[in-house]
Each structure stands twice: as C-alpha cells, then as structure tokens.
N, C-alpha and C positions, 0 to 999 in steps of 0.2 A: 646546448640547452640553457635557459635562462632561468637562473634561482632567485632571481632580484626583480623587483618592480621598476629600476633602474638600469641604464647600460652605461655602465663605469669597470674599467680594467684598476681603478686604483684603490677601489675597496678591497681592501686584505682578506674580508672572507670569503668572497669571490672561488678565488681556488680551493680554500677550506670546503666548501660546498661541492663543487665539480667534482673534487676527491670523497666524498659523500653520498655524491649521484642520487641526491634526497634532495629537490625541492623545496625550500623552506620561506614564507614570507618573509623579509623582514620592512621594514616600513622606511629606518632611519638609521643614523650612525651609532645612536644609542640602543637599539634593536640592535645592532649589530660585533656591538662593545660589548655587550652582556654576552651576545651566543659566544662570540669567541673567548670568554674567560670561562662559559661553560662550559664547553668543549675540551677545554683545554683541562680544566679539574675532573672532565670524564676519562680525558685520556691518561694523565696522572693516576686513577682512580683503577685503571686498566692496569698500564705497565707496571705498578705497584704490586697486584696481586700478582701478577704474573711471575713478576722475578720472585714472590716470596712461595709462592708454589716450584717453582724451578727448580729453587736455592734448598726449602728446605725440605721434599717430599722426594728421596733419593729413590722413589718406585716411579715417577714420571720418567727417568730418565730412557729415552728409545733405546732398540735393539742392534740398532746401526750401527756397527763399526766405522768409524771414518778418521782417517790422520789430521783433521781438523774439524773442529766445534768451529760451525761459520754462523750461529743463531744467536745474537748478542744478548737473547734473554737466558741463555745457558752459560753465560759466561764467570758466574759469581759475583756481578757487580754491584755496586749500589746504583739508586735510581737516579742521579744526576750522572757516576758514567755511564750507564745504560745508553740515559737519555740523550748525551754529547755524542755515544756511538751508533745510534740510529739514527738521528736526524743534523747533527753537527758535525764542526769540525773534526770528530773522533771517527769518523766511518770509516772504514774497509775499503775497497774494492774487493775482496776475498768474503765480505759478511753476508749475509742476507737482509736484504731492503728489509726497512722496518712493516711493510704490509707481510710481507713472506713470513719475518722471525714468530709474527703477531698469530699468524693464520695457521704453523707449525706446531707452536708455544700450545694452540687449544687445541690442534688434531692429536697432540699427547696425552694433555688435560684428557681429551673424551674415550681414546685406545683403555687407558692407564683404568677410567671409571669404568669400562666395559671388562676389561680384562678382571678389575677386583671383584667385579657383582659376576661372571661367569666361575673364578674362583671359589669365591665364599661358596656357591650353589653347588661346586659338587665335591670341596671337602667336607659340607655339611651334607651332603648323600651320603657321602663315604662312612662319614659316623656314625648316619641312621643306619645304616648296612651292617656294621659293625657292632650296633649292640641290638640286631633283629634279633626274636623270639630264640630261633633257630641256632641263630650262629654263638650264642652266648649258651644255649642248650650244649651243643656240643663240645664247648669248652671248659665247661664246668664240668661234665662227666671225666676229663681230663684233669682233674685236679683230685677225684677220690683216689684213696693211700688203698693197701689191698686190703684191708680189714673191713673196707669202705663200702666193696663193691657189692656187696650182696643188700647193700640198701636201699629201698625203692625211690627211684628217680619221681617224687611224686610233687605237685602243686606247694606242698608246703618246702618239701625239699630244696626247692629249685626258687620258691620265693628267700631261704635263710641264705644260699648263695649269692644271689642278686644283691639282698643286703650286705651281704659279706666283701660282697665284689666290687659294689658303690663304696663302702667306706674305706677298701684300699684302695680306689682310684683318686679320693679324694682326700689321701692323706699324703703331705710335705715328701716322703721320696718318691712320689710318682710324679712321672712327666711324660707318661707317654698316650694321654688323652689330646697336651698340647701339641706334640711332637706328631704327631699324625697331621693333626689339622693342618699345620706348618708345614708338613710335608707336604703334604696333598695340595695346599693354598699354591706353593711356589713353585710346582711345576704349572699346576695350568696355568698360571697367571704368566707367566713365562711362555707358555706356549702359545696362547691365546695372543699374548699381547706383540710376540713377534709374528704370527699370522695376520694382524692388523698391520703392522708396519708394512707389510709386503704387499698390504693392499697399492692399489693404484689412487692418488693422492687424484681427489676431486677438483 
C-alpha cells in the first residue's frame, strides 16, 4: 500500500504509516517533519497516561496469576524506561511487543470500567433493598422493649423510627451503611472482573 504521493524507502515516515495502516497525504519533507513530531507527542501523550493509570489505580490490576509481569507498562517505571523497554535497547525478549503491552494496558482500562459500573449497580440495589418499606418495617418491630409492644405499629410510629434510625446511621460510630456497600462493591467487582479476563482476548 502506498501512503505517499512519492516512492522513496528513505523517508523515515514511511514505516511510521505502514504500522498505521492509515493512508495519510503528505505532500513534502516538511509535511512530513511535522507528522512525525506529532505522532510522536501523541504517542508520549498515550504511554504517559497509561503508565499513570497502571502505576497508580491498584483496581486495574488483572486477575491472572503469572510467575512473571511481561507488560512493560505494569512494571512501575518511569516514562523514558518504559520508553527504552518497548522500543530500545532495554527490551526483553520475555516482554510483550509494545503493540501487545499497549492493546493489554486498555483491555484492563475497559474490564476494570465495566467491572466498576456493574459494581456500583448492584451494591447500590443492595441498599435499596435494604431500606425497602418492608424490610426496615420488620426491623423496627424488632427493636420494641416489652412495654413497647402493645403500641400500635402505626404511620406515625413507624415515621418517629425512621427518624430515629436515619440519625443513628448517620452518626460518627456507625459504619455499617459504608461497610455494606464495600462489601457488596468488592465481591462483584471481583467477580465480574475475573469473568472478563477469562474472556477470549479479541
């Protein structure tokens, strides 16, 4: 395929493009000195975020056990060794090519987003559940003393409860509104997010 208006193998963006598989005019050597510093501050612009989601969002990390980390964007590095171990003299033969670590790096990115929004959605059922009509009715009838019980269970009753009940949940020793959600968030997210992994890599 021809990305140039010219046939020359010793223009440098040449392969830049081929590995691109994008077509792109450019006209002149200055057309072509400009794409490849743009390119290059796009791809800076990439492996930068990458490593900083990597490095510092320890819920990206897969469910895979493996006796070696071979994804040089999981390695803790900074961006110039990053940089030296994908594409210089710092590579592997044990690493993953920098197309692979690249295309890895976002299939976790997207696992990790799906897993958190499948999360949140059904700790946050969980809670609606938890303070249904019902379920907070029957709980509250469990808190009258025996002196209590011959007192009618009635709309007003059962609104002085609710109040009663919302301002100990929302006073300094309780923790067990967050400690649910937390529960709930980190199993599905956990579960969800290793049933992703086991998907078959597209």
């Amino acid at each position: 395929m021809n990305f140039l208006p010219w046939r020359s193998t010793t223009w440098p963006v040449t392969p830049l493009l081929r590995g691109m598989e994008c077509p792109l005019t450019l006209h002149n050597s200055q057309d072509a000195d400009e794409f490849l510093e743009e390119a290059g501050r796009a791809l800076q612009a990439a492996i930068k975020g990458l490593l900083s989601l990597q490095q510092q969002q320890n819920s990206l990390s897969d469910k895979h056990l493996r006796p070696l980390e071979d994804n040089p964007l999981r390695l803790d590095m900074d961006y110039a060794t990053a940089l030296n171990v994908m594409f210089a003299e710092g590579k592997s033969p044990v690493h993953l090519a920098a197309p692979a670590a690249i295309a890895e790096s976002l299939r976790n990115i997207r696992h990790h987003e799906e897993a958190n929004r499948a999360a949140i959605v059904e700790a946050l059922r969980v809670m609606l559940d938890a303070f249904s009509p019902g379920n907070l009715m029957r709980r509250f009838a469990q808190y009258r003393r025996s002196h209590e019980l011959r007192q009618k269970m009635d709309d007003a009753w059962a609104w002085q409860m609710y109040s009663n009940y919302y301002d100990e949940l929302a006073s300094s020793r309780q923790q067990g509104f967050e400690m649910l959600f937390n529960e709930v968030y980190a199993q599905v997210y956990d579960r969800v997010l290793r049933e992703k992994q086991r998907e078959p890599e597209a």
